[in-house]
N, C-alpha and C positions, 0 to 999 in steps of 0.2 A: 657166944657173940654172934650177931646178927653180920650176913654182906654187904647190910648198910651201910651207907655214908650220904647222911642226910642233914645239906645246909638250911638247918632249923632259919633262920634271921628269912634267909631267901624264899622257905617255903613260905611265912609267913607275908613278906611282899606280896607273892604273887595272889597269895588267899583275899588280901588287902586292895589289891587289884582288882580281882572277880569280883567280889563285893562290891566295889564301887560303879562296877561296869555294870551287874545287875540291876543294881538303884537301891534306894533306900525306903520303896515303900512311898515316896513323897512326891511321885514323879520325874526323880532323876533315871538317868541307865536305860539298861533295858526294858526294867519298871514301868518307867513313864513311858517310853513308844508303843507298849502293850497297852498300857490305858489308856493310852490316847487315838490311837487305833481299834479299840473296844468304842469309845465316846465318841468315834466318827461312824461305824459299824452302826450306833444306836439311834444318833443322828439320823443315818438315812434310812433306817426303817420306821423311826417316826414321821419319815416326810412323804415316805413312799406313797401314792398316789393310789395302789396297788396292793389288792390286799395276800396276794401271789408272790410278790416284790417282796414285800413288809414280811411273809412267814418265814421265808427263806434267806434274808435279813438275820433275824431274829435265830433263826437256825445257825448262822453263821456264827454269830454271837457265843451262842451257848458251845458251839463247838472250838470256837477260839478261846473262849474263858477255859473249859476242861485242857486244852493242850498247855498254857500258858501257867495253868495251878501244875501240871502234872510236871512241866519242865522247868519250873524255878522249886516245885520239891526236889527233884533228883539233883540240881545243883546245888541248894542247900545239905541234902543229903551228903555229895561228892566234898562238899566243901567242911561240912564236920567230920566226917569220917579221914580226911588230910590229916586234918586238924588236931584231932585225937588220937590218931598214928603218930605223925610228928611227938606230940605229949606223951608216950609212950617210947616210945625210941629213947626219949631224951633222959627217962629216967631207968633206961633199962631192961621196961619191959618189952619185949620183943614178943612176946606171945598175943600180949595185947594190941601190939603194935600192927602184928599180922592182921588180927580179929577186928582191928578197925578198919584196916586197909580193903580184907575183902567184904565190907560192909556197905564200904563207900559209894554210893551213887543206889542204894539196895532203898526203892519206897515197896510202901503197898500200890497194886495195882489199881488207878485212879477208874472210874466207872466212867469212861466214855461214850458218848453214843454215836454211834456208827454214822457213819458219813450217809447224806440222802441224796 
């Protein structure tokens, strides 16, 4: 028997929370103010005047899209691997329970490029 004692209902809440605070992909959450602040980033390297202005615009872009992919993986990551800890606990397994636990928040490393 596991030193667990895990309010499955309650994790589930909070999982139900994060999710909705991230967005839905639609522009809700955190979702939407990344793409909306991407769409204003894009904005003004298309208006830039400046073609100095506009690269490093554009630089910007590409390096906030990499950080934003790489940190709604590791919360989706964090958020399945709860997930399927909890589903594991509840039936028992605690091996597996472990094995998702230290899973949790675990991506591949996303290919960023270095800051200019």
């Amino acid at each position: 028997m596991s030193g667990w004692n895990i309010d499955a209902p309650g994790v589930g809440g909070v999982i139900n929370t994060v999710i909705t605070q991230l967005g839905d992909g639609e522009g809700s959450g955190l979702d939407g103010s990344v793409r909306d602040a991407q769409e204003g980033i894009l904005d003004a390297a298309t208006s830039a005047v400046s073609a100095p202005v506009e690269a490093e615009l554009f630089n910007l872009l590409e390096h906030v899209g990499a950080l934003s992919e790489e940190m709604f993986g590791r919360a989706g990551s964090a958020l399945e691997g709860c997930a399927d800890a909890v589903d594991a606990y509840l039936v028992g397994n605690y091996e597996m329970a472990e094995e998702a636990q230290r899973n949790a928040g675990v991506i591949d490393e996303p290919d960023i490029p270095p800051n200019v």
